[in-house]
mmJSON file of the N, C-alpha and C atoms, coordinates in Angstrom:
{"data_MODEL":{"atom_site":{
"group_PDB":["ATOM","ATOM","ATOM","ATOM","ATOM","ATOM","ATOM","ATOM","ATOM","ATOM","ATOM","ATOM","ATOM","ATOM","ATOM","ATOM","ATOM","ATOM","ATOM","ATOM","ATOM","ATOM","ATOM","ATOM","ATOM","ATOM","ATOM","ATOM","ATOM","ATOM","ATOM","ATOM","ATOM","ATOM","ATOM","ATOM","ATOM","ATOM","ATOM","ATOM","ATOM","ATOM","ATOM","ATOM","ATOM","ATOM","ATOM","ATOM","ATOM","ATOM","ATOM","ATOM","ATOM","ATOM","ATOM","ATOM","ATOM","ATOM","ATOM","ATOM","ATOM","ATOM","ATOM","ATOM","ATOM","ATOM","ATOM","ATOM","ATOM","ATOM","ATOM","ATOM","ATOM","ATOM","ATOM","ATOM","ATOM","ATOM","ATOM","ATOM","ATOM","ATOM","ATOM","ATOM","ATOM","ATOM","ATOM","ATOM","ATOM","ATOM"],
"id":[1,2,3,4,5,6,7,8,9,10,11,12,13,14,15,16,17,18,19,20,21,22,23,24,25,26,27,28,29,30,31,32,33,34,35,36,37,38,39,40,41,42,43,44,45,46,47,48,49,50,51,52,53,54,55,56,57,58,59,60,61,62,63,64,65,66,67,68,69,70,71,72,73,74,75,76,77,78,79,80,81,82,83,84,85,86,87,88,89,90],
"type_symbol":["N","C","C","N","C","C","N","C","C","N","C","C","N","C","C","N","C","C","N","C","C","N","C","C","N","C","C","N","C","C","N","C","C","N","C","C","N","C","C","N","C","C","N","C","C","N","C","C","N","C","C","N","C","C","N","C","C","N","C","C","N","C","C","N","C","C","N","C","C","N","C","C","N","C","C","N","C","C","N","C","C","N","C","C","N","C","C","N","C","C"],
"label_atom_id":["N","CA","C","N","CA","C","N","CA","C","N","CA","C","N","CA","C","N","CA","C","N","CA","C","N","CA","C","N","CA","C","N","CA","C","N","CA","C","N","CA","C","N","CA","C","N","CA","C","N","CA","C","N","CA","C","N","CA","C","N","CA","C","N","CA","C","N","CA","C","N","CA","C","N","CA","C","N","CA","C","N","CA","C","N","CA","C","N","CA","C","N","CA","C","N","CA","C","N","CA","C","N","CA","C"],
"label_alt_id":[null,null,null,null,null,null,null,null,null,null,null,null,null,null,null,null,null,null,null,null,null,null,null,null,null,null,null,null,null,null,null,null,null,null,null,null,null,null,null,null,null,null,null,null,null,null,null,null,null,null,null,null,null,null,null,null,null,null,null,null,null,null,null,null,null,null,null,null,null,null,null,null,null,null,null,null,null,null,null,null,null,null,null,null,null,null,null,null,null,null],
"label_comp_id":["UNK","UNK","UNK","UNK","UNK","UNK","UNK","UNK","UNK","UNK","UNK","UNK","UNK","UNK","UNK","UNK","UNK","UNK","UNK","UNK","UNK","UNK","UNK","UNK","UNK","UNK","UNK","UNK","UNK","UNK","UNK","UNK","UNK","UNK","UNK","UNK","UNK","UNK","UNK","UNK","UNK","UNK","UNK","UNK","UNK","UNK","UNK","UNK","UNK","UNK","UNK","UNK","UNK","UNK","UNK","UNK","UNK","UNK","UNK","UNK","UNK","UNK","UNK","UNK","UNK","UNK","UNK","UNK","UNK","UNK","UNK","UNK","UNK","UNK","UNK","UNK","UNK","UNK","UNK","UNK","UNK","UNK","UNK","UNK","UNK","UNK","UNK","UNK","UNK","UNK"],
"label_asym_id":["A","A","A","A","A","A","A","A","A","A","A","A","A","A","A","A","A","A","A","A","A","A","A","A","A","A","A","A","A","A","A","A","A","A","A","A","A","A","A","A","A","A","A","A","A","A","A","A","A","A","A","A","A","A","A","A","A","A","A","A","A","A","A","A","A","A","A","A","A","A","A","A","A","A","A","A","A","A","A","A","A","A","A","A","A","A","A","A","A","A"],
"label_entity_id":["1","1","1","1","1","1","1","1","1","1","1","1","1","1","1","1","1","1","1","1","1","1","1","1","1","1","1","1","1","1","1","1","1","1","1","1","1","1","1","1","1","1","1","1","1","1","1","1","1","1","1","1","1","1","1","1","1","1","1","1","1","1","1","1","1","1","1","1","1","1","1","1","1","1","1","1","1","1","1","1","1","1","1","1","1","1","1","1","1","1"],
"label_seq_id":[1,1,1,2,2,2,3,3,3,4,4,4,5,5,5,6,6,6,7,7,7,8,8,8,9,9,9,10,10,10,11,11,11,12,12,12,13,13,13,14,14,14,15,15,15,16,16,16,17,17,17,18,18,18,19,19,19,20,20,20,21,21,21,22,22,22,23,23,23,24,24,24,25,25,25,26,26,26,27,27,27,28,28,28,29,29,29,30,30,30],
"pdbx_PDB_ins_code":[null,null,null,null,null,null,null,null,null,null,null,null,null,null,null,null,null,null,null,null,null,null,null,null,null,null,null,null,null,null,null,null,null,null,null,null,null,null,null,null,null,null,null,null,null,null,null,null,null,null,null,null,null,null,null,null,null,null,null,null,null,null,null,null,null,null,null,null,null,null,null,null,null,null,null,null,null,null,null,null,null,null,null,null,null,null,null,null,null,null],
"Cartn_x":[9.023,9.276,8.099,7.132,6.479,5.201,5.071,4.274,4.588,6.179,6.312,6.22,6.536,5.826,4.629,3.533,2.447,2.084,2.448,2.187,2.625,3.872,4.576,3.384,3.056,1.928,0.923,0.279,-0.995,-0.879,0.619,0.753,0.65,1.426,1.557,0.015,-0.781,-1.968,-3.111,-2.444,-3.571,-2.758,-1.417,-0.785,-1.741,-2.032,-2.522,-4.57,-4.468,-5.874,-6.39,-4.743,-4.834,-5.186,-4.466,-4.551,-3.356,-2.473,-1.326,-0.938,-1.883,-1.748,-1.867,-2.337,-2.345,-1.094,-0.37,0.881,2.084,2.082,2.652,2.444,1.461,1.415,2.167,2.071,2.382,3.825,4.323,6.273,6.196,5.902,6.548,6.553,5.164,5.03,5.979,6.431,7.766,8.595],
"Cartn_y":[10.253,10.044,10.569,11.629,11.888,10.484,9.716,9.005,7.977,7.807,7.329,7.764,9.234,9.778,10.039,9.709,9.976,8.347,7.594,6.114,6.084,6.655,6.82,7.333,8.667,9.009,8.395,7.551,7.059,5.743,4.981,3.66,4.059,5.774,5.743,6.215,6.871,6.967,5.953,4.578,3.737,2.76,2.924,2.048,2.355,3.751,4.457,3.83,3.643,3.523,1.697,1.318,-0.201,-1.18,-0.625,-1.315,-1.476,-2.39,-2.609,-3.559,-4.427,-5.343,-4.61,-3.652,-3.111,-2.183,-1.692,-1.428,-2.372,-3.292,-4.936,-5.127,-4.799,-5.535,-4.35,-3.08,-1.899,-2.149,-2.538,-2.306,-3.82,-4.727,-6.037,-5.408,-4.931,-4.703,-3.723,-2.729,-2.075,-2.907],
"Cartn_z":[1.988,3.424,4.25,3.819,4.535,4.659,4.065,3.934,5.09,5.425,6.835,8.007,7.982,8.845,9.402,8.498,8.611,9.508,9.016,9.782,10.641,11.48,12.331,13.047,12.839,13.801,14.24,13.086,12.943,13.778,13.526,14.571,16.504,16.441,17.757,18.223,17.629,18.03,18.075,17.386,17.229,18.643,18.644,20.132,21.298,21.516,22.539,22.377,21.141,21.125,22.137,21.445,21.951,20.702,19.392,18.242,17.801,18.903,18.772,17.369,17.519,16.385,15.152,14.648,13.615,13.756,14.603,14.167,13.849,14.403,14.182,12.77,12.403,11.047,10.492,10.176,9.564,9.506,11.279,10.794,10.077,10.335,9.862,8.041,7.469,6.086,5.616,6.521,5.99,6.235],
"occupancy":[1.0,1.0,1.0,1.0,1.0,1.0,1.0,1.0,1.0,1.0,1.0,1.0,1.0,1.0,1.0,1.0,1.0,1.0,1.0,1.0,1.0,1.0,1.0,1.0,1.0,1.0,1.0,1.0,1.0,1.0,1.0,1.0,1.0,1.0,1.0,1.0,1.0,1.0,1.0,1.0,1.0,1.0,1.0,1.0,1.0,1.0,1.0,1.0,1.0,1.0,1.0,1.0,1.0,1.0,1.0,1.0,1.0,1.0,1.0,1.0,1.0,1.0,1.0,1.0,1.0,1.0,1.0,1.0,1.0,1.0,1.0,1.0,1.0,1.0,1.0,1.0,1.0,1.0,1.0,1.0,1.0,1.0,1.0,1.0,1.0,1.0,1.0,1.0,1.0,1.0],
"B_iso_or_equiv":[0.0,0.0,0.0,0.0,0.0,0.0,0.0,0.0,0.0,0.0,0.0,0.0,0.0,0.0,0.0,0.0,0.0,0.0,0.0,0.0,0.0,0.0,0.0,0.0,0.0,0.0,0.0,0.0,0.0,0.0,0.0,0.0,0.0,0.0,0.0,0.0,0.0,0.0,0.0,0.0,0.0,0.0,0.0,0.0,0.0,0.0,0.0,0.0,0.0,0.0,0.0,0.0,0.0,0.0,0.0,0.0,0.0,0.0,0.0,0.0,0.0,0.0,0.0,0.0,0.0,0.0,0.0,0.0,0.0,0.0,0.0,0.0,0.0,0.0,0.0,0.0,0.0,0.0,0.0,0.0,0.0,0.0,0.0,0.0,0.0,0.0,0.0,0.0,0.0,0.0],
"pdbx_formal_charge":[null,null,null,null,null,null,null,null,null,null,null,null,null,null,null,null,null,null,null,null,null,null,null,null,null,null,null,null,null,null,null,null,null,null,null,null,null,null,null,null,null,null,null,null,null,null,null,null,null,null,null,null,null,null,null,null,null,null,null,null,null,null,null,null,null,null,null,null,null,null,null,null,null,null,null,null,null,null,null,null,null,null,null,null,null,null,null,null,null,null],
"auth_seq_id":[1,1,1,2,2,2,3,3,3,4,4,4,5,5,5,6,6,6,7,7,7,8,8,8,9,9,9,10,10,10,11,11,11,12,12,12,13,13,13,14,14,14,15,15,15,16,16,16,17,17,17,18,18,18,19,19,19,20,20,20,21,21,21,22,22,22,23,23,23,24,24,24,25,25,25,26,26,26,27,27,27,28,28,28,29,29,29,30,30,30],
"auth_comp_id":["UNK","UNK","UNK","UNK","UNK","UNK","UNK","UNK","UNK","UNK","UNK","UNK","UNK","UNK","UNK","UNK","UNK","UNK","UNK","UNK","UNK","UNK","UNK","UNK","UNK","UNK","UNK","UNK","UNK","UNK","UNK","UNK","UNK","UNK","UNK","UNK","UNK","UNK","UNK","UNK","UNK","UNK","UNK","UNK","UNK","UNK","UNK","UNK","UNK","UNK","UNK","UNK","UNK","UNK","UNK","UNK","UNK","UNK","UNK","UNK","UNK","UNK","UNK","UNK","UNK","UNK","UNK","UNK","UNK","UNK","UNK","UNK","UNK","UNK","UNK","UNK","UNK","UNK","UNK","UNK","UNK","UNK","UNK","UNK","UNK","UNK","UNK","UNK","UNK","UNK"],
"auth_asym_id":["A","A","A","A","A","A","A","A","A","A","A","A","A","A","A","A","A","A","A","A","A","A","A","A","A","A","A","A","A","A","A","A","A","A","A","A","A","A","A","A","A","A","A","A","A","A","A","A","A","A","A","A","A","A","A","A","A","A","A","A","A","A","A","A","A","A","A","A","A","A","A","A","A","A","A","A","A","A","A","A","A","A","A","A","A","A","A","A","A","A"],
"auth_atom_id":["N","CA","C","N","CA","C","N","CA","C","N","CA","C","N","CA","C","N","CA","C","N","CA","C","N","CA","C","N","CA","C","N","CA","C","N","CA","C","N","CA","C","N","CA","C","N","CA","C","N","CA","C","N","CA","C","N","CA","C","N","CA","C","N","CA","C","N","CA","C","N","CA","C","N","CA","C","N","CA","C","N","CA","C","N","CA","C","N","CA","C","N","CA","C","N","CA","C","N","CA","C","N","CA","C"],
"pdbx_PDB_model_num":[1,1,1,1,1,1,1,1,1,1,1,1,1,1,1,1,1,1,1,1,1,1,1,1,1,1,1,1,1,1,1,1,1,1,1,1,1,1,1,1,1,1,1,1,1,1,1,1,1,1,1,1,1,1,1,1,1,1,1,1,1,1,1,1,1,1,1,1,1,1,1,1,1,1,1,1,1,1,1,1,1,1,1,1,1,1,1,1,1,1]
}}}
């Protein structure tokens, strides 16, 4: 589980970066 957590972080810091699309892809692949 920590391994989702860690993406969890990494999506909301890359949202903020404005690399939304790369969190898009991350949840669709979970």
């Amino acid at each position: 589980m920590a391994n989702i957590n860690e993406k969890i972080s990494k999506g909301m810091l890359g949202t903020k970066l404005g690399m939304t699309q790369v969190w898009n892809q991350d949840g669709k692949l979970v």
